[in-house]
mmCIF file as gemmi writes it, N, C-alpha and C atoms, coordinates in Angstrom:
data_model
loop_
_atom_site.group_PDB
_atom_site.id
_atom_site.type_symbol
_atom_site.label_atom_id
_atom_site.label_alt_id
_atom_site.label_comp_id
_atom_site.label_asym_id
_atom_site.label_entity_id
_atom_site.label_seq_id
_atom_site.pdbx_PDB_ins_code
_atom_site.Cartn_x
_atom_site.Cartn_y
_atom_site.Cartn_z
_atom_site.occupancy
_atom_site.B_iso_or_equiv
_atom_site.pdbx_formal_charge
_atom_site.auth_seq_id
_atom_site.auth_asym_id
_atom_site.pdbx_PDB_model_num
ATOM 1 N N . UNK Axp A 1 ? 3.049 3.348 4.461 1 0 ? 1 A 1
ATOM 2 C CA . UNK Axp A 1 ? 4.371 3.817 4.164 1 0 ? 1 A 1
ATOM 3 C C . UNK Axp A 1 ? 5.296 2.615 4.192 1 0 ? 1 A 1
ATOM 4 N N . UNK Axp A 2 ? 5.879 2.706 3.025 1 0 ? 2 A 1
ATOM 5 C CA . UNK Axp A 2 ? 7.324 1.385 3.487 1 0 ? 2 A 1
ATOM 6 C C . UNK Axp A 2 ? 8.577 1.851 2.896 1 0 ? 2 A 1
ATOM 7 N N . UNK Axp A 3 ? 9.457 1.11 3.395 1 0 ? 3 A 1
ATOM 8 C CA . UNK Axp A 3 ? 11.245 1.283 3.412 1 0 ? 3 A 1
ATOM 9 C C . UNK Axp A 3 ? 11.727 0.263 2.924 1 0 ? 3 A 1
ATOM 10 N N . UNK Axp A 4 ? 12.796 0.265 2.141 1 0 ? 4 A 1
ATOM 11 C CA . UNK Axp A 4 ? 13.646 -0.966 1.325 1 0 ? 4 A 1
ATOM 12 C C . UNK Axp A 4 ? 15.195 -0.584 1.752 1 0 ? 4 A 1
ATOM 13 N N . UNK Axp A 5 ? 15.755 -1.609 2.436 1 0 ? 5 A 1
ATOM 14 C CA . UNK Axp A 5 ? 16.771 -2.034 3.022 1 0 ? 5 A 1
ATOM 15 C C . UNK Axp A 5 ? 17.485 -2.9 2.175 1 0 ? 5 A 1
ATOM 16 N N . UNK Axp A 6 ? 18.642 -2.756 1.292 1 0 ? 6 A 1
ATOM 17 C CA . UNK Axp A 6 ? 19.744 -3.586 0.988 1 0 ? 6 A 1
ATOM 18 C C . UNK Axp A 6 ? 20.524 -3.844 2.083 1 0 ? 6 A 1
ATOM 19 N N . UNK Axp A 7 ? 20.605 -5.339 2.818 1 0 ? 7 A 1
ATOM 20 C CA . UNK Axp A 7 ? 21.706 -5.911 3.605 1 0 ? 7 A 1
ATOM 21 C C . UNK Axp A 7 ? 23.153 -6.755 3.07 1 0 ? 7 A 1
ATOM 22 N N . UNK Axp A 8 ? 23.797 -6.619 3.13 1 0 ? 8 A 1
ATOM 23 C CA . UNK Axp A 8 ? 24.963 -7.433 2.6 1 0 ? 8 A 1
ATOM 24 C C . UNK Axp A 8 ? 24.65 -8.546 3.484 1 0 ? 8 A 1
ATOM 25 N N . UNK Axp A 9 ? 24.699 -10.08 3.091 1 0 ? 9 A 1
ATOM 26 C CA . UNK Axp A 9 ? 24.509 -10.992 3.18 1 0 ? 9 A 1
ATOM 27 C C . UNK Axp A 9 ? 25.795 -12.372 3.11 1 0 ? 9 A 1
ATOM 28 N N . UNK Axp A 10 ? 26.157 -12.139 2.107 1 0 ? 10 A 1
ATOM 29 C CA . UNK Axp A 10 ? 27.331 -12.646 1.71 1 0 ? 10 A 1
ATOM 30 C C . UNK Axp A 10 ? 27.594 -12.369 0.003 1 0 ? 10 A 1
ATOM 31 N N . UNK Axp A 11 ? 29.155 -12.817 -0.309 1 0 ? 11 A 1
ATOM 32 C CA . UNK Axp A 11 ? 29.656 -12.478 -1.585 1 0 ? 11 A 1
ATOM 33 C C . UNK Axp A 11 ? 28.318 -12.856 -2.595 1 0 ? 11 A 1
ATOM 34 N N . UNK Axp A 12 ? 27.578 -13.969 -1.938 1 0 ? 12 A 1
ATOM 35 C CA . UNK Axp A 12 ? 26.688 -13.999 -3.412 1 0 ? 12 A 1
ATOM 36 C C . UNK Axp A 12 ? 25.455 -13.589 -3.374 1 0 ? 12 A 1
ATOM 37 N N . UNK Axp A 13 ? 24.857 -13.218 -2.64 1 0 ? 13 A 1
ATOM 38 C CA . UNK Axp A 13 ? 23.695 -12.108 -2.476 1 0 ? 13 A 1
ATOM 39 C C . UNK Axp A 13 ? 23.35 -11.24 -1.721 1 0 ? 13 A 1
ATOM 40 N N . UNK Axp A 14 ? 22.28 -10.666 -1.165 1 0 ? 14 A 1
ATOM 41 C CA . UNK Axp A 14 ? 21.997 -10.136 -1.032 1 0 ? 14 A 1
ATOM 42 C C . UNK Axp A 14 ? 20.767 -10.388 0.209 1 0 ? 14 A 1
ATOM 43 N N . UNK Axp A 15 ? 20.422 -9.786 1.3 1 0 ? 15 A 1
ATOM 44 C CA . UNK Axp A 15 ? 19.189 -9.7 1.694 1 0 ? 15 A 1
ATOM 45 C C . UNK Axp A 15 ? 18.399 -8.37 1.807 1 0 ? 15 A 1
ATOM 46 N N . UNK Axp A 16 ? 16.963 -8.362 1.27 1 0 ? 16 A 1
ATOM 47 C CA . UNK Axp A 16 ? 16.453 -7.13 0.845 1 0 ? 16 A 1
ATOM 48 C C . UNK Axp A 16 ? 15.032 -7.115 2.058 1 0 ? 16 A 1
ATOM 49 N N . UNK Axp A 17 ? 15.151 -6.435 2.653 1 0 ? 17 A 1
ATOM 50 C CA . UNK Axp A 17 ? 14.331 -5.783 3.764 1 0 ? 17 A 1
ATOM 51 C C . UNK Axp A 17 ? 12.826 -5.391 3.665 1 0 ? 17 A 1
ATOM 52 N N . UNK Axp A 18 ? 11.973 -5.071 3.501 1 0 ? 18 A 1
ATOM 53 C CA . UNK Axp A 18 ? 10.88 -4.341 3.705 1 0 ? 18 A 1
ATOM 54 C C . UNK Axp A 18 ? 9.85 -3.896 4.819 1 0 ? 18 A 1
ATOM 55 N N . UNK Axp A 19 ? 10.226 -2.728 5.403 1 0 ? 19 A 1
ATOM 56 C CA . UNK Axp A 19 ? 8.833 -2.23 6.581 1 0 ? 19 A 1
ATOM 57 C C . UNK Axp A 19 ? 7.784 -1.777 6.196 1 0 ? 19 A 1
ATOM 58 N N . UNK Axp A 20 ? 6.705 -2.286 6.453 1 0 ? 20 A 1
ATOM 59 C CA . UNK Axp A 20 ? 5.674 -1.427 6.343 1 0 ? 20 A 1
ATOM 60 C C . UNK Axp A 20 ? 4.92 -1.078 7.819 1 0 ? 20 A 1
ATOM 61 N N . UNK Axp A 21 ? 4.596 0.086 7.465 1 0 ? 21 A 1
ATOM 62 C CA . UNK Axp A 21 ? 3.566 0.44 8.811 1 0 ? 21 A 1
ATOM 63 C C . UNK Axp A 21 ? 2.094 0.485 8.036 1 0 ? 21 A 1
ATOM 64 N N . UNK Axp A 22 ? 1.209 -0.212 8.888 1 0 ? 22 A 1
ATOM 65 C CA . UNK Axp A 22 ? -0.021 0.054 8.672 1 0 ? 22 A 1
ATOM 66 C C . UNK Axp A 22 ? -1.109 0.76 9.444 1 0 ? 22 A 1
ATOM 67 N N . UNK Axp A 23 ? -1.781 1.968 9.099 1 0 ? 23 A 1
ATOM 68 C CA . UNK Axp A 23 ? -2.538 2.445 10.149 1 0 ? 23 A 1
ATOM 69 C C . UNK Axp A 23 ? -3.866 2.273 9.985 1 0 ? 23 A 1
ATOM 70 N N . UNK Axp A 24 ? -4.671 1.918 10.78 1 0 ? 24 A 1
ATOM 71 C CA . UNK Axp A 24 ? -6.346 1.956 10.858 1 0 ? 24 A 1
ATOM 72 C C . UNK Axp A 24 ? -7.029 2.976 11.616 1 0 ? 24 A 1
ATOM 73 N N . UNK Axp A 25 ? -7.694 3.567 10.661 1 0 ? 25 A 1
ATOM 74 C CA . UNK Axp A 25 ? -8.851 4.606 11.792 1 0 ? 25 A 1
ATOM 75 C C . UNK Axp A 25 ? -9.774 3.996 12.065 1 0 ? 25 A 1
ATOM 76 N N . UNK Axp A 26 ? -10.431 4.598 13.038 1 0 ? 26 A 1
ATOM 77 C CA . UNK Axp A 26 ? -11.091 4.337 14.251 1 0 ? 26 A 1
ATOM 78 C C . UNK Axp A 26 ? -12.229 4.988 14.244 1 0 ? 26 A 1
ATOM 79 N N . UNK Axp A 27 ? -13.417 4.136 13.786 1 0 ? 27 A 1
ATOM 80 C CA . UNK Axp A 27 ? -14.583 4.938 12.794 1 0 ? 27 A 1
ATOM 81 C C . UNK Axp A 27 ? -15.464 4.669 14.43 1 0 ? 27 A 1
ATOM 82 N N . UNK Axp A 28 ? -15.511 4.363 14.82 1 0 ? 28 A 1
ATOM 83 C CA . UNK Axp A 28 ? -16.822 4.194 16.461 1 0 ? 28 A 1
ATOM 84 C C . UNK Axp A 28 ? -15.915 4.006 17.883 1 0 ? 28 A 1
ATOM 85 N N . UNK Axp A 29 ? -16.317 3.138 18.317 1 0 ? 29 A 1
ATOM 86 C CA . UNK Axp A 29 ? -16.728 3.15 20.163 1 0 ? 29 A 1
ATOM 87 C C . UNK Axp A 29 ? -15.121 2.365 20.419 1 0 ? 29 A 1
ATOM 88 N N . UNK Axp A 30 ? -14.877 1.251 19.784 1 0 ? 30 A 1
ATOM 89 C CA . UNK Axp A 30 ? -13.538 0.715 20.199 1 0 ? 30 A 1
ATOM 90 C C . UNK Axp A 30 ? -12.542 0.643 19.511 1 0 ? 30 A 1
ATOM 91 N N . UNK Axp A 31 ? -11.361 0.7 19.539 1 0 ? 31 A 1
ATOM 92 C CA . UNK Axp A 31 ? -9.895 0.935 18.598 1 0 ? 31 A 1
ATOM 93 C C . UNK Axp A 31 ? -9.72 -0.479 18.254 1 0 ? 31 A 1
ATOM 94 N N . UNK Axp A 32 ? -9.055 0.344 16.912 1 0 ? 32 A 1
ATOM 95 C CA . UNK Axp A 32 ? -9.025 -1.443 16.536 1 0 ? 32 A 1
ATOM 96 C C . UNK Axp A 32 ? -7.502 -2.143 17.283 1 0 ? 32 A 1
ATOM 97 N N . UNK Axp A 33 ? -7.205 -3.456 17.047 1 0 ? 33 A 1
ATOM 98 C CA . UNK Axp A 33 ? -5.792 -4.212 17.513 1 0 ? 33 A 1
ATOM 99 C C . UNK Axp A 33 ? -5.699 -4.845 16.355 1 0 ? 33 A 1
ATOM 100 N N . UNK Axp A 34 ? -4.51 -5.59 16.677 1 0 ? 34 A 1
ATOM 101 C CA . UNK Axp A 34 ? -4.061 -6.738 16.594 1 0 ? 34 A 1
ATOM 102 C C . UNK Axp A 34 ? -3.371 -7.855 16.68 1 0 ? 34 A 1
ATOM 103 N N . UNK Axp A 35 ? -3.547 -8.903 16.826 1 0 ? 35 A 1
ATOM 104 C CA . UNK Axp A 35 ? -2.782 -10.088 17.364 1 0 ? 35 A 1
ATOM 105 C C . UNK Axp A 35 ? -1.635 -9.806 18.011 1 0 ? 35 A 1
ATOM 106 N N . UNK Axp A 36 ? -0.699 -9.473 17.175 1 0 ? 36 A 1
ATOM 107 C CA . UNK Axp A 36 ? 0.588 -9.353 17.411 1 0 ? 36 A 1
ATOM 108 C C . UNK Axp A 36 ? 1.214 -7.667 17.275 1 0 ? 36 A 1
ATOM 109 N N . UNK Axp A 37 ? 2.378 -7.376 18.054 1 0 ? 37 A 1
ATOM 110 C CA . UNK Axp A 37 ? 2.765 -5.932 17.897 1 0 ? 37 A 1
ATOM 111 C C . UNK Axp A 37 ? 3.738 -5.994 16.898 1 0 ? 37 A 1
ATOM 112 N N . UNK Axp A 38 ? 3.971 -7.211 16.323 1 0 ? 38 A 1
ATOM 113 C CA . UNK Axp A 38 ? 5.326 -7.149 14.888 1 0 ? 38 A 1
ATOM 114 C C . UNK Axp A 38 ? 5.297 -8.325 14.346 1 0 ? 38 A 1
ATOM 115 N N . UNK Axp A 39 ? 4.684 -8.616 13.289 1 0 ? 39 A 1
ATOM 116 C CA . UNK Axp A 39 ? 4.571 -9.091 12.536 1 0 ? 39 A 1
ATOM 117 C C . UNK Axp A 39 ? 6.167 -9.652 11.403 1 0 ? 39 A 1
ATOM 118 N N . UNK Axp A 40 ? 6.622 -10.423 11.298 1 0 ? 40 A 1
ATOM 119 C CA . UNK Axp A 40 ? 7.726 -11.122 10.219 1 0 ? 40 A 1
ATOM 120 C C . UNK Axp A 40 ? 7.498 -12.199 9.243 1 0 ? 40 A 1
ATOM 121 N N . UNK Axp A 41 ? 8.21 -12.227 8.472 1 0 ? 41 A 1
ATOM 122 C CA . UNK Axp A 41 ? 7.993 -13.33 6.902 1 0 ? 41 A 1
ATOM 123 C C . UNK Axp A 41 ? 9.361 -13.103 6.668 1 0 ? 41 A 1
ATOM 124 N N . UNK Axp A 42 ? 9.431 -14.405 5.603 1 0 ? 42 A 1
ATOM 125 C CA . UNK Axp A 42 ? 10.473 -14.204 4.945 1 0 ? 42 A 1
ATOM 126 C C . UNK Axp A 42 ? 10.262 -15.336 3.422 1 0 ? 42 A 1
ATOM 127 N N . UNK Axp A 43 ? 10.777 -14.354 2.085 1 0 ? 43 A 1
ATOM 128 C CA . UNK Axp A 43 ? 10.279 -15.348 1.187 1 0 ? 43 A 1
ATOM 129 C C . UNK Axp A 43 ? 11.966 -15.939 0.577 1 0 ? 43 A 1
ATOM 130 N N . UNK Axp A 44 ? 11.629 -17.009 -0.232 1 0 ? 44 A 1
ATOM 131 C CA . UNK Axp A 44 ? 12.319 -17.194 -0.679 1 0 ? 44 A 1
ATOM 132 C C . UNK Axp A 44 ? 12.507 -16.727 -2.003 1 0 ? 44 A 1
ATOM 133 N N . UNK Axp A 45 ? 13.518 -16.49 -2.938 1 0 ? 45 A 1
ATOM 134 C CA . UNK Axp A 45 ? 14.23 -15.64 -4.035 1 0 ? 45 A 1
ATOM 135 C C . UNK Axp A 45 ? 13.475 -16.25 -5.231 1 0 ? 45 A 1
ATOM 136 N N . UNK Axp A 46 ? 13.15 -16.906 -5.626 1 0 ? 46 A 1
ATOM 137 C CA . UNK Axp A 46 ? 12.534 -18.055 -6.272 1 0 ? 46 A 1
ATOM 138 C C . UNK Axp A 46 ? 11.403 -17.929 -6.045 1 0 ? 46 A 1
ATOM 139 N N . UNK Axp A 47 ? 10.141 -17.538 -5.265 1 0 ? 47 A 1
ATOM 140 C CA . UNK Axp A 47 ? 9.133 -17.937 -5.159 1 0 ? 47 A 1
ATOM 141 C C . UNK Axp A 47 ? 8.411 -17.483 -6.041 1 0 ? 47 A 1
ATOM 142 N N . UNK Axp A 48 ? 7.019 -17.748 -6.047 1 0 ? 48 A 1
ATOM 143 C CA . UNK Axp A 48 ? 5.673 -17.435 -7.24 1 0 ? 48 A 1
ATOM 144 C C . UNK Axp A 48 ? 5.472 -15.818 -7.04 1 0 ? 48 A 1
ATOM 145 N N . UNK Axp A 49 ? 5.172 -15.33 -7.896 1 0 ? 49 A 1
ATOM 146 C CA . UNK Axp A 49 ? 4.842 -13.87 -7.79 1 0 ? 49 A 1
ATOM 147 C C . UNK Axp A 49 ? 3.243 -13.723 -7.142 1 0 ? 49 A 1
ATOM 148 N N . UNK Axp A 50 ? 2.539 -14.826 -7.217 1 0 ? 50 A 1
ATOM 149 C CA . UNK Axp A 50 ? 1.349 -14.563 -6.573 1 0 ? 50 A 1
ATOM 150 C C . UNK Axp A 50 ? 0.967 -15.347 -5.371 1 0 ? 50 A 1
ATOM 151 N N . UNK Axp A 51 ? 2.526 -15.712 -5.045 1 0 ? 51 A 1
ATOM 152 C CA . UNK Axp A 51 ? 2.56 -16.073 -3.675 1 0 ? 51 A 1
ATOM 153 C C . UNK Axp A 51 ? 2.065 -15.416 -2.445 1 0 ? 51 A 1
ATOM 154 N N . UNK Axp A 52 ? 1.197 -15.692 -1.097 1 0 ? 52 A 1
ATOM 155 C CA . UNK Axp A 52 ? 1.347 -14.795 -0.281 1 0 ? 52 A 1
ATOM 156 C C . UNK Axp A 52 ? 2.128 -15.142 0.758 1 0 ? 52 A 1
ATOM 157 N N . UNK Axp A 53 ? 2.65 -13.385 1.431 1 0 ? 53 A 1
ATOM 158 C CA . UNK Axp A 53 ? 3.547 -13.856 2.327 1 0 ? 53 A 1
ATOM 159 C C . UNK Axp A 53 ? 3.298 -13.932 3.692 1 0 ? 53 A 1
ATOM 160 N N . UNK Axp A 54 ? 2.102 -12.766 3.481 1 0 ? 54 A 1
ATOM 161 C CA . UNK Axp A 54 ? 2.061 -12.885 5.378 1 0 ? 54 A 1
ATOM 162 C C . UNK Axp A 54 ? 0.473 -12.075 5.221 1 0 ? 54 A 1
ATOM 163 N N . UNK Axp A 55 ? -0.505 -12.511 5.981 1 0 ? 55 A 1
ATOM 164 C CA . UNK Axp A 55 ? -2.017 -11.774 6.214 1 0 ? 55 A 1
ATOM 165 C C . UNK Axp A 55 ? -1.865 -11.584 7.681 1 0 ? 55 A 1
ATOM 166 N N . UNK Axp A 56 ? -2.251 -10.225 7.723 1 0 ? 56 A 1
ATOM 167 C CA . UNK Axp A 56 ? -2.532 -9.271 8.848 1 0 ? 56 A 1
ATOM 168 C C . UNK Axp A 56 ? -4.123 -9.114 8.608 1 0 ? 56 A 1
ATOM 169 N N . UNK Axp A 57 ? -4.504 -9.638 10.162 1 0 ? 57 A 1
ATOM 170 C CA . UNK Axp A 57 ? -5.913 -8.838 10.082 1 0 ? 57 A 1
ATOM 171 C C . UNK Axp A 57 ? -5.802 -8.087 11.59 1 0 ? 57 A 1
ATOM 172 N N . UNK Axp A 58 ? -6.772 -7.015 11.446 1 0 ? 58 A 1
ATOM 173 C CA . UNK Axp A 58 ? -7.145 -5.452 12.257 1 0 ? 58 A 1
ATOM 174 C C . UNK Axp A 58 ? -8.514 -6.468 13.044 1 0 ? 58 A 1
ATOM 175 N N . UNK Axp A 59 ? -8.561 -6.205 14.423 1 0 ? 59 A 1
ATOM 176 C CA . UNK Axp A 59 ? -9.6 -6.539 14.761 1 0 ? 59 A 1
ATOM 177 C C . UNK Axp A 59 ? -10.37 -5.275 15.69 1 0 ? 59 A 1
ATOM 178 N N . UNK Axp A 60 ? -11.66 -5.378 16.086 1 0 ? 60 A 1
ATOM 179 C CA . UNK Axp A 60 ? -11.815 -4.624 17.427 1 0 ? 60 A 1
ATOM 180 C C . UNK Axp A 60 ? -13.29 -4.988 18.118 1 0 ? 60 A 1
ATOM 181 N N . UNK Axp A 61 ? -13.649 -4.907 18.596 1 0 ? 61 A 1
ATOM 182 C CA . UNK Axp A 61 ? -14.904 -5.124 19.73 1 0 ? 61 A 1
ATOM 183 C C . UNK Axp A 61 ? -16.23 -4.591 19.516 1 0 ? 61 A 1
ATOM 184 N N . UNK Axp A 62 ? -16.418 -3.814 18.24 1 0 ? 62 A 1
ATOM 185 C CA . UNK Axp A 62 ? -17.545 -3.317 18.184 1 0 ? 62 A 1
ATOM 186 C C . UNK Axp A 62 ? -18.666 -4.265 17.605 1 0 ? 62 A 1
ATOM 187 N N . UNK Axp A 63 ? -19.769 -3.881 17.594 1 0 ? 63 A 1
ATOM 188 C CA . UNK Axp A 63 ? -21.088 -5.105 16.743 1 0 ? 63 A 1
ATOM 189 C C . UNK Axp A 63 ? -21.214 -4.482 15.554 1 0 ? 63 A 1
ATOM 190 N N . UNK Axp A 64 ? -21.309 -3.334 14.815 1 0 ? 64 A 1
ATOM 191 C CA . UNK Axp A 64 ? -21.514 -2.752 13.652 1 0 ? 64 A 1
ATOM 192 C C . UNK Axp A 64 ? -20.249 -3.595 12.96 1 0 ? 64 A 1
ATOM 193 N N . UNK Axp A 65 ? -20.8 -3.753 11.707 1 0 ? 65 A 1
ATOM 194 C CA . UNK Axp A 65 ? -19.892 -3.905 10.457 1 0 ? 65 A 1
ATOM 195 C C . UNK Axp A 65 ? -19.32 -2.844 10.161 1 0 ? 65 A 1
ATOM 196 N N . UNK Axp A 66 ? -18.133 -2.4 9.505 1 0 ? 66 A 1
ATOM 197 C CA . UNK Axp A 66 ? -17.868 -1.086 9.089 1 0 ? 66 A 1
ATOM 198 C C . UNK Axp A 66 ? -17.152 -1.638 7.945 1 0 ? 66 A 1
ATOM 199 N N . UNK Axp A 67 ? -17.349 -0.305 6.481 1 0 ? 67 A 1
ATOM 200 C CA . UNK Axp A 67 ? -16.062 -0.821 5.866 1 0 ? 67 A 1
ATOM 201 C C . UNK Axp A 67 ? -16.05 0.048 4.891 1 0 ? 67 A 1
């Protein structure tokens, strides 16, 4: 799920927001985590469209592969 936030910034632009929540199920024995509880980026207005901005990875404790 995500949300788009227009912030007023100043007379000449704009800053534009985005949340996303991401959820993972929990296919065996341990839940997944990760690193951090909030994650931030920020791009610049200009940048490449196949730029990336930010990689999140899901981890958890089990030995099976799942996917």
């Amino acid at each position: 799920m995500g949300k788009i936030e227009n912030h007023p910034r100043n007379k000449l632009g704009i800053t534009l927001t985005k949340f996303i929540r991401i959820g993972i199920a929990d296919k065996n024995d341990n839940p997944p985590y990760f690193d951090k509880g909030l994650y931030e980026a920020e791009v610049d207005e200009n940048e490449d469209i196949q730029h990336t901005v930010l990689t999140v990875t899901a981890k958890d404790h089990d030995e099976c592969k799942w996917t």
